[in-house]
N, C-alpha and C positions, 0 to 999 in steps of 0.2 A: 504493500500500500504506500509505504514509504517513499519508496522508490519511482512508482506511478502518477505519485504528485509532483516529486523532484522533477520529473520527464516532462508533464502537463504545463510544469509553469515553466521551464526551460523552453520549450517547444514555441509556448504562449510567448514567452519575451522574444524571442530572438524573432519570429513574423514580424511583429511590432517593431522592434528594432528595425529590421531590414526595411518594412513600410516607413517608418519617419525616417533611416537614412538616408532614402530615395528624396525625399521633401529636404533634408538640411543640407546634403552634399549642391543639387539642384539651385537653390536660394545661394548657399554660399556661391555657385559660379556667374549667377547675375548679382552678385555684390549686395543682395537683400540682406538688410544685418538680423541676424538668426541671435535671438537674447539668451537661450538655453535650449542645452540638448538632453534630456533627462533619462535616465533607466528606472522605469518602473513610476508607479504613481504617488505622486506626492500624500504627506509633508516630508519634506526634504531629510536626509538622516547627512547628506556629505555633499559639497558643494564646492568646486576650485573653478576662476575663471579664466579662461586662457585667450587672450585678448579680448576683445568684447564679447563674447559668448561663455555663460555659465553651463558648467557639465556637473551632473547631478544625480545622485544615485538617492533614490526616495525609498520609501518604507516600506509601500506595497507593492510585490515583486509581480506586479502583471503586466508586462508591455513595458511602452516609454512614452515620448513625446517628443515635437519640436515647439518650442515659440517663439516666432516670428515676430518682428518688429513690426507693429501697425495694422497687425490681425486682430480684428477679434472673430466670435461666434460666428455671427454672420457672413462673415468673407468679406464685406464691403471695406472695413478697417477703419480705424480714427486715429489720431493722434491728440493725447491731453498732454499737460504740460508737466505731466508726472513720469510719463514715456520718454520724452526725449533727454538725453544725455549729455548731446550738443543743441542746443537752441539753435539750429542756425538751416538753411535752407538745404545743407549736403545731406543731411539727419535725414530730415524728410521723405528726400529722395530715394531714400536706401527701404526706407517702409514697402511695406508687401501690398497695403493697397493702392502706392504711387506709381505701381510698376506698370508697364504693358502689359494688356488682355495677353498677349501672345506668353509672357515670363509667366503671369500668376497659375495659367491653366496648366503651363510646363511644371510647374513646381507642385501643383496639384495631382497631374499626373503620374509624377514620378515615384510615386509611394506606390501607387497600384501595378508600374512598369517593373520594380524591384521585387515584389509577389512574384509576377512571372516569370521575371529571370531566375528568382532562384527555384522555382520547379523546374524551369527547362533545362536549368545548372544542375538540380539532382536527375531526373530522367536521362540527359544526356551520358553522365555518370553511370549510369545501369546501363545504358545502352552502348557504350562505348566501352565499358572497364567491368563490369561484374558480367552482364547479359541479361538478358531478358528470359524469361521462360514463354513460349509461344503455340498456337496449334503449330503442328507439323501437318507434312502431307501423305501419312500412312495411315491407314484409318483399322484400331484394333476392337476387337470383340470383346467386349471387358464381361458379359455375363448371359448365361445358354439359360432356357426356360426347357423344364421338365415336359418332355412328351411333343416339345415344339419340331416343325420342318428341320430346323438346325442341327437339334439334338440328333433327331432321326437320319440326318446327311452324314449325321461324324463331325460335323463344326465340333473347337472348343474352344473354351476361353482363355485368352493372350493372343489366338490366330488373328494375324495379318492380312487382310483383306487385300491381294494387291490387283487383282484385276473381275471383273463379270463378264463373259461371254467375252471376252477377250478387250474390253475396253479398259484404260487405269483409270484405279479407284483413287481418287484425292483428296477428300472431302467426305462427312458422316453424309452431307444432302444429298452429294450424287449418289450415294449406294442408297439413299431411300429411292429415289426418286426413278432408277434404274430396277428397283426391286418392286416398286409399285405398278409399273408399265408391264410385267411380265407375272401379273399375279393369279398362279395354277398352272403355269408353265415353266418346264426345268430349266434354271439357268444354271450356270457353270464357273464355280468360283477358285480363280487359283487365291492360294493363300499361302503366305509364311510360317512355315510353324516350328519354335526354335531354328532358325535359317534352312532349314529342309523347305521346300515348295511341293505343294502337292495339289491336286486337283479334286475336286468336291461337290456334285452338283444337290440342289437343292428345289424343291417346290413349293414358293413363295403361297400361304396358301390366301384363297380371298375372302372366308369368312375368319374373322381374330378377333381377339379382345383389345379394347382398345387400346389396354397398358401393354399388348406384350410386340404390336406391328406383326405382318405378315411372315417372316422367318421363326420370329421368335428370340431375338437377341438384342441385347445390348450393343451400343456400341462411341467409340469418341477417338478423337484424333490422340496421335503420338504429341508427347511433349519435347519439345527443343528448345535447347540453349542460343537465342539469336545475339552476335555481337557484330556493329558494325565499325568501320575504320574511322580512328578519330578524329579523321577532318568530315567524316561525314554523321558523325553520331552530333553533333549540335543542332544541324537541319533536322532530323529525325525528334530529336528534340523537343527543337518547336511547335513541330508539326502534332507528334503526340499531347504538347500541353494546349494547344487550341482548341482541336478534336474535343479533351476532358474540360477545356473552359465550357465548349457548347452541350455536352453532356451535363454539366452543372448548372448551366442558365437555364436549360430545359428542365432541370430538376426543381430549381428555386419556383419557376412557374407553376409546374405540379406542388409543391407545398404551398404555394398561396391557392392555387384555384380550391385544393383540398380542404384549405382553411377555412377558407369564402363561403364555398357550395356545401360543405359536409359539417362543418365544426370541427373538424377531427385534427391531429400532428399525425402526419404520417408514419408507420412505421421505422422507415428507416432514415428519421429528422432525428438532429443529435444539437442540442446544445454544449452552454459549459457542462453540466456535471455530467453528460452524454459523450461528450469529446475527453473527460478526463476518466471519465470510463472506459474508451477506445481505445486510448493511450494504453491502459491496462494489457489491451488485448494483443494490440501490438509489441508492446513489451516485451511479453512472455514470448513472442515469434524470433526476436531478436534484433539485431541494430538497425538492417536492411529492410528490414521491414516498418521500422520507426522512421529512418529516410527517406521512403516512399509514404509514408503519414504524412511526414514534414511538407511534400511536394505537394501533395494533395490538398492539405490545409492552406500552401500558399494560396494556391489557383484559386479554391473557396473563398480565401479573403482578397484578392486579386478583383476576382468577378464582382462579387457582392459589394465592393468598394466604390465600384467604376458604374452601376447603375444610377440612375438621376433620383436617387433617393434621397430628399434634406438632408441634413444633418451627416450623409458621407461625403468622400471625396464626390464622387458623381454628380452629388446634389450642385454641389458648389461651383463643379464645373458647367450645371446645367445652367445655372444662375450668370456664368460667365459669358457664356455663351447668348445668352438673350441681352447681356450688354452688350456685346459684339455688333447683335443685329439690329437693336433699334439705338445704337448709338449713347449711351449713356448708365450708367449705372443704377441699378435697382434698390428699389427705396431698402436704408439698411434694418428700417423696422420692419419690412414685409421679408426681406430674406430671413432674418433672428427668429420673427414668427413661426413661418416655415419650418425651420432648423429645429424649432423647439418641438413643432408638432413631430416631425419629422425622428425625431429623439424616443420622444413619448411611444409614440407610437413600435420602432424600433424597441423600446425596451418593455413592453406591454410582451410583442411577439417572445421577445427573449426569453421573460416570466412563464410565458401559456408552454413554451418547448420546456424549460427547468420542471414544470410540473408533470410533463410526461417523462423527463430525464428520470426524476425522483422516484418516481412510479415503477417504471423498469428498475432502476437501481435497487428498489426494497424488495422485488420479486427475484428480483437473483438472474435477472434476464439479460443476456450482451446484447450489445447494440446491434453486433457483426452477429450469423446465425454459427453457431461453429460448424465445421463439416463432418 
């Protein structure tokens, strides 16, 4: 348990981390003056400032922060006369809301651009240096049904499916879909069995139950180890953390229309104490398996950041963005409002998933089904 927490809230800071380092490295290169860069959530336990910027290590170990000169809540920014350090016009101009629409939305962006780098940074890693585990293109028999076509051919299980009627098998679909076309008539299947090949015919029958398909057999691809070369495993990369973005956007939709239309948290919704239950289960897998957690939770907060939702990066850049087009800046009372509701709202959803977190948690239930 110990241990599970130590991971959870390690895990938790360094996203966080890597999300505001994207926002203070960004600001520091358009010369925005950045007032503190913080580990974890205040009140402050240790604080040294190395030029104008306070570095800060706070109490509560969840995440960090940046704070930016002339931000506030809203995004719009002010300056009172408590904020500036130089009275003088160069101050000013270093402020996060004096800047070009083009710098605030880049510095916005940057926290959500650093999510994805580092999945694509861990996936690429797997993909270039450990391997991936993949379908392959052998397709084996993993389980005979009692009295079935199969059984009655001689099939067994671990046999190698390598061809039907003389065609290659490469795929679990083609040998349905080949077995389905010829059903009550023999076809002919070579197969592997311990590297011996032998021949085997079989009559697919066409009344079945519908658990057991017409042969009678189980069946699923070979597993392989895929590694590619490492100038080419960063494309691969990216390509895989796009893919899982749109899997995840697709997913967040399904949890809201679920929430909307049914009342319900879907089964496989995981907040914090769902996410540091996860952890758990990852744990016990091992390291590689915690760093493919890690990738997965970037993306999640990556995605989830960058929709025009109030109160995230998204929101604020949606807010930018309509100054962009009607040419002026949006009242900072109607953004603040927004951001607030925006907040509430976000932290309502937070509460209703923690209550289903809690729920599974007291029944002894993982998040993950084990296999």
């Amino acid at each position: 348990m110990i241990i599970t927490i130590f991971v959870f809230l390690l895990i938790l800071t360094v996203l966080v981390l890597i999300h505001e380092a994207g926002h203070f490295f960004v600001a520091k290169f358009f010369k925005i003056k950045v007032e503190e860069f913080g580990v974890g959530l205040p009140p402050r336990v240790w604080g040294k400032k190395f030029g104008e910027t306070m570095y800060s290590i706070n109490l509560l170990p969840i995440g960090g922060f940046v704070k930016l000169f002339g931000e506030d809540d809203a995004g719009g920014g002010k300056i009172t006369k408590g904020d500036k350090a130089e009275d003088d016009k160069t101050d000013i101009k270093r402020a996060f809301y004096a800047r070009p629409i083009w710098q605030r939305a880049t510095v916005i962006v940057a926290g959500v651009f650093m999510n994805f780098v580092l999945a694509v940074a861990i996936i690429t890693y797997f993909f270039g240096v450990v391997g991936v585990s993949v379908p392959g293109d052998k397709i084996t028999i993993t389980n005979i049904v009692d009295k079935s076509p199969a059984q009655v051919a001689g099939l067994q299980k671990n046999d190698i499916v390598e061809n039907i009627n003389g065609q290659k098998i490469t795929s679990a679909s083609q040998l349905i879909s080949i077995t389905r076309e010829h059903l009550g008539e023999g076809i002919e299947l070579k197969i592997d069995r311990s590297g011996q090949e032998q021949i085997i015919e079989v009559t697919p029958r066409k009344d079945f139950p519908k658990d057991e398909g017409p042969m009678g057999v189980s069946i699923s691809p070979n597993i392989v180890t895929q590694k590619y070369p490492l100038w080419q495993a960063p494309f691969v990369g990216v390509m895989e953390s796009l893919k899982n973005s749109w899997l995840i956007l697709a997913g967040l939709y399904g949890v809201v229309s679920q929430l909307v239309l049914h009342a319900q948290v879907p089964r496989d919704v995981a907040g914090p104490v769902g996410i540091a239950q996860l952890t758990g289960q990852f744990v016990d897998l091992g390291p590689l398996a915690v760093l493919s957690f890690v990738s997965l939770l970037s993306l999640n907060l990556a995605v989830l950041n960058v929709l025009p939702i109030p109160a995230l990066d998204g929101g604020r850049l949606f807010f930018i963005f309509i100054e962009a087009v009607v040419g002026k800046k949006v009242s900072r009372k109607f953004e603040g409002t927004a951001h607030a509701i925006g907040m509430a709202l976000l932290l309502g959803l937070i509460a209703v998933i923690t209550v289903s977190d809690i729920i599974r948690f007291i029944s002894g239930q993982p998040v993950l089904p084990k296999q």
